[in-house]
VOLUM-608434 format. One line per field, with one value per atom (N, C-alpha, C, O): residue number from 1; residue in three letters; z, x, y negated. Coordinates in nm, 3 decimals, always signed. Layout:
num	(NUM  ...)
residuo	(ALA  ...)
w	(Z  ...)
u	(X  ...)
v	(Y  ...)
***
This chain:
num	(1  1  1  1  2  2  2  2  3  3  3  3  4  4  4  4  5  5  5  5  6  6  6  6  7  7  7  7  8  8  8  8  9  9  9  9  10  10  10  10  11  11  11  11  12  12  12  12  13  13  13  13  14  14  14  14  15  15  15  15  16  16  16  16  17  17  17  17  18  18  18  18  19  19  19  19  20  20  20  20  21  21  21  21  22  22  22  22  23  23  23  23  24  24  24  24  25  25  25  25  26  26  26  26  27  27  27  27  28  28  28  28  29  29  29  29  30  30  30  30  31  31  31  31  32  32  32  32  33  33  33  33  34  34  34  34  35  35  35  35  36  36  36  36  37  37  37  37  38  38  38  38  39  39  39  39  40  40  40  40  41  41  41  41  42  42  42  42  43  43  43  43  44  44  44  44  45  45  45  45  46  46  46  46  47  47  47  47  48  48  48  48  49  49  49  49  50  50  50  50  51  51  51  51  52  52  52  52  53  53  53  53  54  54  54  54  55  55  55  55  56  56  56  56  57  57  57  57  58  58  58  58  59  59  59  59  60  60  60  60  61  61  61  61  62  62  62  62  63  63  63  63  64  64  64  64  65  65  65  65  66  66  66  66  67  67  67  67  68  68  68  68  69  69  69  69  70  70  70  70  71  71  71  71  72  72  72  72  73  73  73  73  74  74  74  74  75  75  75  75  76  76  76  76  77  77  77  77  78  78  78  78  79  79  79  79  80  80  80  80  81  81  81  81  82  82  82  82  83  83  83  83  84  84  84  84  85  85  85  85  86  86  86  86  87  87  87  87  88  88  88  88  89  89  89  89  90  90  90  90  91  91  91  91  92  92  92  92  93  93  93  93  94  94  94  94  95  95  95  95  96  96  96  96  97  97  97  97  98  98  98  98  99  99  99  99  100  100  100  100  101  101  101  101  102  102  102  102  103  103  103  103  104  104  104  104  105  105  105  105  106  106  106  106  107  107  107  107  108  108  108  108  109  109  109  109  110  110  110  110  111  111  111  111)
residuo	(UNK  UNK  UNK  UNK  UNK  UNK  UNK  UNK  UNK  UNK  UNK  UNK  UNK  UNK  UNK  UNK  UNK  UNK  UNK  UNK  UNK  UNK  UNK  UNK  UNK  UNK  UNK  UNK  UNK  UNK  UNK  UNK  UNK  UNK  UNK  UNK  UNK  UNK  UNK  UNK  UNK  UNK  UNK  UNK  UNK  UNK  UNK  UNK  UNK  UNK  UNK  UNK  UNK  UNK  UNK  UNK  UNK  UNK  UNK  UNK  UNK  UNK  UNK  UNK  UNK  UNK  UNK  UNK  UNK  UNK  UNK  UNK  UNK  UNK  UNK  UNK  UNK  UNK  UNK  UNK  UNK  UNK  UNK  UNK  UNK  UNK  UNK  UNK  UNK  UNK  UNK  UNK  UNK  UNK  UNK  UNK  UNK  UNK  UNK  UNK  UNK  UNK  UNK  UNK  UNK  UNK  UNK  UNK  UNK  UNK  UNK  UNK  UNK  UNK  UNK  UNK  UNK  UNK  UNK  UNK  UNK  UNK  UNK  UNK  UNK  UNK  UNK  UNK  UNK  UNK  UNK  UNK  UNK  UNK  UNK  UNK  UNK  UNK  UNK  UNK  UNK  UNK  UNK  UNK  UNK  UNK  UNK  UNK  UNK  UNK  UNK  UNK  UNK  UNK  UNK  UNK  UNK  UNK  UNK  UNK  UNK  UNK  UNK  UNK  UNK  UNK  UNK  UNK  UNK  UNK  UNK  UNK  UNK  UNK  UNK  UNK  UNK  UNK  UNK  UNK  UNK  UNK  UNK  UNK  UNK  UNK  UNK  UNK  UNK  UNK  UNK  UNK  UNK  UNK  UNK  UNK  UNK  UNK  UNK  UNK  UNK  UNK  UNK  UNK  UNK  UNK  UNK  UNK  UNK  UNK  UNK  UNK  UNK  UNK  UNK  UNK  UNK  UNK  UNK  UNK  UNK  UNK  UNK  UNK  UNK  UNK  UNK  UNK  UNK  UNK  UNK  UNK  UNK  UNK  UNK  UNK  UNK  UNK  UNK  UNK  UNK  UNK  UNK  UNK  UNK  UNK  UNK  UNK  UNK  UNK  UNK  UNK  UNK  UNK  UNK  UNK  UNK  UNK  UNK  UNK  UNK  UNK  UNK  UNK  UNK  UNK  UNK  UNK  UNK  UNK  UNK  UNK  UNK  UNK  UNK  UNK  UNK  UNK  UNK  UNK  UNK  UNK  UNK  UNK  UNK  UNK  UNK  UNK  UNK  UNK  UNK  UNK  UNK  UNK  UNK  UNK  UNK  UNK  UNK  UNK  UNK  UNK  UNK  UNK  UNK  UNK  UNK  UNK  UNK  UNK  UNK  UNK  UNK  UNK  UNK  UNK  UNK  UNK  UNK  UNK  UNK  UNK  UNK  UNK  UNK  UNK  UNK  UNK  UNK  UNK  UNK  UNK  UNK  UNK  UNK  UNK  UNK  UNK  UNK  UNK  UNK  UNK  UNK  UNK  UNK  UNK  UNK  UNK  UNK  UNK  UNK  UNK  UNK  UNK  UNK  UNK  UNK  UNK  UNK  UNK  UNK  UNK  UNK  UNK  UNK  UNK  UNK  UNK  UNK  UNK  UNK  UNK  UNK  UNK  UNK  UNK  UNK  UNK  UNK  UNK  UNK  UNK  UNK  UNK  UNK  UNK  UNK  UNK  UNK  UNK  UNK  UNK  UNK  UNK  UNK  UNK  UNK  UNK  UNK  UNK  UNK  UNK  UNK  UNK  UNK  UNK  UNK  UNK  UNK  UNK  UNK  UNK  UNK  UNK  UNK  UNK  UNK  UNK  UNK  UNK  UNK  UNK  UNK  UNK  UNK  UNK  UNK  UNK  UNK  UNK  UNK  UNK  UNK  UNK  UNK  UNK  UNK  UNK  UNK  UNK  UNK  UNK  UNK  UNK)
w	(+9.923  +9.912  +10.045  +10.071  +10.131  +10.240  +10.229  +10.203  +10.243  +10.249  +10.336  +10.370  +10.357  +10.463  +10.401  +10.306  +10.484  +10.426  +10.357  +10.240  +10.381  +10.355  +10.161  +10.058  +10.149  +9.999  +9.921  +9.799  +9.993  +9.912  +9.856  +9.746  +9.961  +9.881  +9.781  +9.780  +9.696  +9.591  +9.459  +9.349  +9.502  +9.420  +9.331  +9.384  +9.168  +9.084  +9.036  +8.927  +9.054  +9.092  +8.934  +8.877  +8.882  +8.763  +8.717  +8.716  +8.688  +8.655  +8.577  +8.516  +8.590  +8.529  +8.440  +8.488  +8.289  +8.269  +8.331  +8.358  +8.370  +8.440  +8.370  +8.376  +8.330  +8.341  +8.499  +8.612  +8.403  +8.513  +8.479  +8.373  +8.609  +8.584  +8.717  +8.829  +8.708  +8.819  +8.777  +8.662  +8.884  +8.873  +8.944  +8.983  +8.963  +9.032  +9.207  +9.275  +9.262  +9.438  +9.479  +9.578  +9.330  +9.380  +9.196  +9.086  +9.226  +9.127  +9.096  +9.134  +9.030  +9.083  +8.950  +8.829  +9.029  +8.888  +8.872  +8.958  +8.740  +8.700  +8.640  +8.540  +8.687  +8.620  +8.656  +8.720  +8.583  +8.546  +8.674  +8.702  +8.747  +8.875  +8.843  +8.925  +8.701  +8.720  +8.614  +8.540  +8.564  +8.456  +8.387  +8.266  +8.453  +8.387  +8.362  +8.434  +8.257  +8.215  +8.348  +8.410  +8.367  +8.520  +8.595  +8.626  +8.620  +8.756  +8.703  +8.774  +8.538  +8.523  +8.536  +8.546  +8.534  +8.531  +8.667  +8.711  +8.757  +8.887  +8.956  +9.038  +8.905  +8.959  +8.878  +8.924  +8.781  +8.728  +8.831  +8.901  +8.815  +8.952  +9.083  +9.112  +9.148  +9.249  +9.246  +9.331  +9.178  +9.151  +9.152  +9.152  +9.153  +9.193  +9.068  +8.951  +9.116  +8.926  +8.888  +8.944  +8.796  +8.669  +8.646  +8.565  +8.744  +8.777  +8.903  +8.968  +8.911  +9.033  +9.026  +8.910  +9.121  +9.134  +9.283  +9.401  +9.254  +9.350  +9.370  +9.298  +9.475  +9.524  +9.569  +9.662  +9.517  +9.558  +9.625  +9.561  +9.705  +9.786  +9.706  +9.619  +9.699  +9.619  +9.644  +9.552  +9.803  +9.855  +9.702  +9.610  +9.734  +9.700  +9.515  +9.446  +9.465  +9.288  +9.302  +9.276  +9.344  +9.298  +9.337  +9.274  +9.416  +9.398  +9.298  +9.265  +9.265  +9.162  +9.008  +8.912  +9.015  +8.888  +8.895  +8.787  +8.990  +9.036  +9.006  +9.060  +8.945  +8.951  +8.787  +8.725  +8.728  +8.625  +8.530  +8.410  +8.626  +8.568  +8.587  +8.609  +8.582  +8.605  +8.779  +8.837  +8.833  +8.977  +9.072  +9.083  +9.162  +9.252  +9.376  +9.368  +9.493  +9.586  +9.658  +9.651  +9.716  +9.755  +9.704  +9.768  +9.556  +9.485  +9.511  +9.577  +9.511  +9.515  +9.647  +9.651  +9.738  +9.922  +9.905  +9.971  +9.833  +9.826  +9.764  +9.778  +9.687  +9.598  +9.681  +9.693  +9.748  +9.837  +9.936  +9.953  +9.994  +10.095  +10.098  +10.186  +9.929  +9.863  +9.890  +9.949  +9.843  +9.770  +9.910  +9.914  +9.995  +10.067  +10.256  +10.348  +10.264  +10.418  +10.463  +10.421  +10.601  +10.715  +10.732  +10.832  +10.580  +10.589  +10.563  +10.563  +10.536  +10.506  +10.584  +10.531  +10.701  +10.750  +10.874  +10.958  +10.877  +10.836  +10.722  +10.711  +10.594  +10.456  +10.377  +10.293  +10.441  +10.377  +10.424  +10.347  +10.549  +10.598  +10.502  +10.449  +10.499  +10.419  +10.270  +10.213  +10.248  +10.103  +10.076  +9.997  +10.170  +10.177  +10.145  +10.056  +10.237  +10.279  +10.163  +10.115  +10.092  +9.967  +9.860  +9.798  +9.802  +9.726  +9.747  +9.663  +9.879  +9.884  +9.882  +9.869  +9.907  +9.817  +9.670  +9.635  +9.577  +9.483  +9.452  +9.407  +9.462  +9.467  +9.482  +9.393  +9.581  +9.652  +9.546  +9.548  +9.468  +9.407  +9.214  +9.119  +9.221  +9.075  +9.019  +8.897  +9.066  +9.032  +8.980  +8.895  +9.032  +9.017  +9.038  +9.105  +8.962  +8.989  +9.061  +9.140  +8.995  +9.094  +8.961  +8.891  +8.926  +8.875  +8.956  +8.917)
u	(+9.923  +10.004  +10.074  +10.162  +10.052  +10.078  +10.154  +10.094  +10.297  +10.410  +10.545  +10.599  +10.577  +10.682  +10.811  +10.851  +10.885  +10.988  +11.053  +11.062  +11.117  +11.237  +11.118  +11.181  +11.008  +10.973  +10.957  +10.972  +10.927  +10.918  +11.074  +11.112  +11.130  +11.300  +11.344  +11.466  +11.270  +11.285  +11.200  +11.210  +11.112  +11.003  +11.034  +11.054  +11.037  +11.059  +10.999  +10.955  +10.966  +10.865  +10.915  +11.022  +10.755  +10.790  +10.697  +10.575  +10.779  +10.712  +10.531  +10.497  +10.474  +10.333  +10.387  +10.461  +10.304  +10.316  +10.261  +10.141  +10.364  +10.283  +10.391  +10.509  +10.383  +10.454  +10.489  +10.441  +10.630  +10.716  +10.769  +10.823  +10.733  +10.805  +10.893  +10.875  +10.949  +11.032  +11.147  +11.181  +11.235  +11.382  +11.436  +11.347  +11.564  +11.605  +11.565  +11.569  +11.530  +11.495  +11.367  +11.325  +11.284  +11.168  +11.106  +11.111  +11.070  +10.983  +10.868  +10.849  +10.776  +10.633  +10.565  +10.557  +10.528  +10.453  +10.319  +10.251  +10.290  +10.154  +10.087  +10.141  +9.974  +9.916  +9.717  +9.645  +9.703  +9.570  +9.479  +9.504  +9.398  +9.350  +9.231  +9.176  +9.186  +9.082  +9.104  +9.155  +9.104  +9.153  +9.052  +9.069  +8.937  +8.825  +8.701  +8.669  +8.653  +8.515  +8.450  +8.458  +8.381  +8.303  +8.379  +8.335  +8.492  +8.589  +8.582  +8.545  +8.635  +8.616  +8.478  +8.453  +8.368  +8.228  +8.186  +8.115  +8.251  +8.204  +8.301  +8.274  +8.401  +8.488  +8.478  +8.549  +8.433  +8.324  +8.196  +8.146  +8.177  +8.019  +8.031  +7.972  +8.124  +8.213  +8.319  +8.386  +8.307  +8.399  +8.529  +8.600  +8.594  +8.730  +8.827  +8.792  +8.973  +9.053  +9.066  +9.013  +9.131  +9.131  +9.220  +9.244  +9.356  +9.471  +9.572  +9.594  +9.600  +9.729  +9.799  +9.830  +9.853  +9.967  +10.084  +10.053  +10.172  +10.185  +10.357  +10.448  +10.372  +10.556  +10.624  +10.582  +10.746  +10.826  +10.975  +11.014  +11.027  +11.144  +11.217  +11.180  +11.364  +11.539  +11.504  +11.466  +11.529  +11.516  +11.418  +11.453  +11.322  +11.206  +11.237  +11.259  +11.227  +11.261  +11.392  +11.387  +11.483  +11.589  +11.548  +11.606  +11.469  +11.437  +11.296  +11.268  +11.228  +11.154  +11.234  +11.185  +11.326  +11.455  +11.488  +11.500  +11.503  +11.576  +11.451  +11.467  +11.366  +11.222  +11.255  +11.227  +11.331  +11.329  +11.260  +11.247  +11.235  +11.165  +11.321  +11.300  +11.397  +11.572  +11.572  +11.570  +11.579  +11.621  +11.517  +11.412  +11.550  +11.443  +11.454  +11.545  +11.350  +11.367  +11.513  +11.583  +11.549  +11.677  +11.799  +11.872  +11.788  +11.955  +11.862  +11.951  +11.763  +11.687  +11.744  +11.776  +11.738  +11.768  +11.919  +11.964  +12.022  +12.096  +12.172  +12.293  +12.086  +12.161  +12.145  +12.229  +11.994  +11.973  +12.078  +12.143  +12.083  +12.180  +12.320  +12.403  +12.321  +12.482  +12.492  +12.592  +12.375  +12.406  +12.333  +12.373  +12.256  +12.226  +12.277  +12.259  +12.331  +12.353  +12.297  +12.196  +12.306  +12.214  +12.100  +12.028  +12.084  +11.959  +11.840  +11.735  +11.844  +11.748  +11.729  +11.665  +11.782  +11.797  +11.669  +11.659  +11.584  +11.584  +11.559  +11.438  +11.633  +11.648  +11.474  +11.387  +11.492  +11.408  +11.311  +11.216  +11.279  +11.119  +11.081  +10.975  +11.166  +11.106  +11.071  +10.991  +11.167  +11.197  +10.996  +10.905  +11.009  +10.874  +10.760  +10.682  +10.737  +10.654  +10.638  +10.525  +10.738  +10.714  +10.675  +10.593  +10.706  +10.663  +10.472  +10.390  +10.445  +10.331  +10.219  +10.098  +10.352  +10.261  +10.227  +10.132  +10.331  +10.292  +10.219  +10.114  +10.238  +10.103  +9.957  +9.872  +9.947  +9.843  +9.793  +9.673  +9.862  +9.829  +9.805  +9.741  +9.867  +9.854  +9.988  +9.987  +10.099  +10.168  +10.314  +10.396  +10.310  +10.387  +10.306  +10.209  +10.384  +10.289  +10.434  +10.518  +10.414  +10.530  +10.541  +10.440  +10.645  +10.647  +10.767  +10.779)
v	(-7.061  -6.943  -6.923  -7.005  -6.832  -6.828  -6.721  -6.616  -6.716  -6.637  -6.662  -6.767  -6.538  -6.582  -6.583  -6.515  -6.693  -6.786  -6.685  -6.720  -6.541  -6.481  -6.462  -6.489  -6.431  -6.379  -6.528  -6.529  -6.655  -6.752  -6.801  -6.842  -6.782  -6.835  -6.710  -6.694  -6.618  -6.561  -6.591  -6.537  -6.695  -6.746  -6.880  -6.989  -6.856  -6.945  -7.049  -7.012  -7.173  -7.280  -7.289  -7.267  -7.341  -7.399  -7.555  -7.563  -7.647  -7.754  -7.739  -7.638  -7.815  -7.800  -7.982  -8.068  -7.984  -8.106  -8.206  -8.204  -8.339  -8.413  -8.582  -8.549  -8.689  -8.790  -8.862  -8.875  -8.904  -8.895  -9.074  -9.106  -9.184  -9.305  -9.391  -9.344  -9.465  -9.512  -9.518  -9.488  -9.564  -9.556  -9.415  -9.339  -9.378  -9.247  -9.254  -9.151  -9.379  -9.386  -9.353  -9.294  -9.433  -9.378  -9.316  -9.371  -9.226  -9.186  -9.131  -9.015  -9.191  -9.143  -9.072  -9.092  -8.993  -8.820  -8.877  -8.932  -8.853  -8.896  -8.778  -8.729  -8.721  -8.592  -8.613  -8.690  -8.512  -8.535  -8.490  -8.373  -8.540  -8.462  -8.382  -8.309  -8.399  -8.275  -8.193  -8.277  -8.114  -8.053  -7.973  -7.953  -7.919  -7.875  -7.986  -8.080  -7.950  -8.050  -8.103  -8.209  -7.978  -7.989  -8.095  -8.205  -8.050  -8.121  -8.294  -8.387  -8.304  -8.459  -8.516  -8.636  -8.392  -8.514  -8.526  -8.617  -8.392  -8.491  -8.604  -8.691  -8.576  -8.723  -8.812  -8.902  -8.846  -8.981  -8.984  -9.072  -8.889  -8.890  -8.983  -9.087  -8.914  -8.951  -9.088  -9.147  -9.096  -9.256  -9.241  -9.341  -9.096  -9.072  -9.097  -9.082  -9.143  -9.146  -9.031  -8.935  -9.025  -8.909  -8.880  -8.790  -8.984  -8.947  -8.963  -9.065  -8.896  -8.810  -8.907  -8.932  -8.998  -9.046  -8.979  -8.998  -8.928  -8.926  -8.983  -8.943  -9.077  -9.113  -9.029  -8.959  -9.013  -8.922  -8.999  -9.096  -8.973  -9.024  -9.002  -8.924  -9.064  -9.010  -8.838  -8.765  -8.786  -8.645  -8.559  -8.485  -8.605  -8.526  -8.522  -8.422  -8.688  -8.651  -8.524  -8.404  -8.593  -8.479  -8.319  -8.231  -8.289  -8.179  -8.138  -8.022  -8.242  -8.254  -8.222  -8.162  -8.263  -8.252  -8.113  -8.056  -8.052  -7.913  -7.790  -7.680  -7.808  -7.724  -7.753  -7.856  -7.618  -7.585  -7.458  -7.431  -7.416  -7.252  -7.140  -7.021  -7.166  -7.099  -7.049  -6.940  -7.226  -7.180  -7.135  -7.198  -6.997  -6.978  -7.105  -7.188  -7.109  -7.149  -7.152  -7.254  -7.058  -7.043  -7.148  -7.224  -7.115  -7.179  -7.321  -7.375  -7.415  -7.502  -7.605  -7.723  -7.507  -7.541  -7.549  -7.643  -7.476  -7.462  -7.562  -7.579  -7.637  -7.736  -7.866  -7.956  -7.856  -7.971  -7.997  -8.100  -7.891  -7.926  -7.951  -7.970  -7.941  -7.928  -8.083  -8.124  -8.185  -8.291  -8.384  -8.500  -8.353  -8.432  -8.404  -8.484  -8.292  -8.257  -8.247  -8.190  -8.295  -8.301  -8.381  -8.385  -8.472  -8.532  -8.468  -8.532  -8.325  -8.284  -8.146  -8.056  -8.131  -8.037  -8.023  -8.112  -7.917  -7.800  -7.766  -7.747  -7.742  -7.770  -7.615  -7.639  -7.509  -7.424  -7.474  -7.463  -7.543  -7.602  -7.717  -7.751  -7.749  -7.855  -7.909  -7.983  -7.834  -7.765  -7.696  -7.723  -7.620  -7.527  -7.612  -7.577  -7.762  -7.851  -7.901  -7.895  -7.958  -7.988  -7.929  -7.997  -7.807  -7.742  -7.732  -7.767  -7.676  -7.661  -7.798  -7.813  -7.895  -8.013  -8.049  -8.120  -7.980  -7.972  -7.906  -7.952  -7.765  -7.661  -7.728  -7.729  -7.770  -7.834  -7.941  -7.968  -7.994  -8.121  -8.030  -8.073  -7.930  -7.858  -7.890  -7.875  -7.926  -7.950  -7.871  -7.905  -7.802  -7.654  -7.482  -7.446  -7.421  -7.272  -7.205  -7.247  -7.091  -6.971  -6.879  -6.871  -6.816  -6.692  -6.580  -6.464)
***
């Protein structure tokens, strides 16, 4: 989804189901990596798993937590930077980077 920053910080990320385990530092999302028939018989083909793991930093869960279907991008960056400062600063870049990793992984959509 290639959009420029000012229309994505109006864009409402919404969780996709995925299990969720760890403690609050690190927490790691568990979701299905192929989701159509086809997709699971060639990654049996392929030898690939059948599931997504992916680690998430303290940074990253808590904004994993913050992806409610409610908050757009914006109030998102906004909360980040409420609760973490300057550790996450440039807060909308990165903010951005992540999301489109979830995207990327099926992990969130947009409405």
């Amino acid at each position: 989804m290639a959009l420029a920053p000012r229309n994505f910080l109006t864009l409402v990320p919404l969780q996709r189901p995925a299990d969720i385990t760890g403690d609050p530092g690190c927490v790691v999302i568990h979701a299905p990596r192929f989701r159509s028939k086809i997709g699971q018989f060639f990654g049996r083909l392929l030898r690939r798993s059948e599931q997504l793991s992916l680690k998430l930093d303290e940074r990253s869960a808590y904004c994993w937590k913050l992806i409610d279907g409610e908050r757009n991008v914006q109030q998102i960056c906004d909360q980040m930077q409420q609760r973490f400062g300057d550790e996450v600063e440039p807060v909308v870049q990165r903010i951005m980077q992540l999301l489109q990793i979830f995207e990327r992984n099926r992990l969130v959509s947009y409405r």
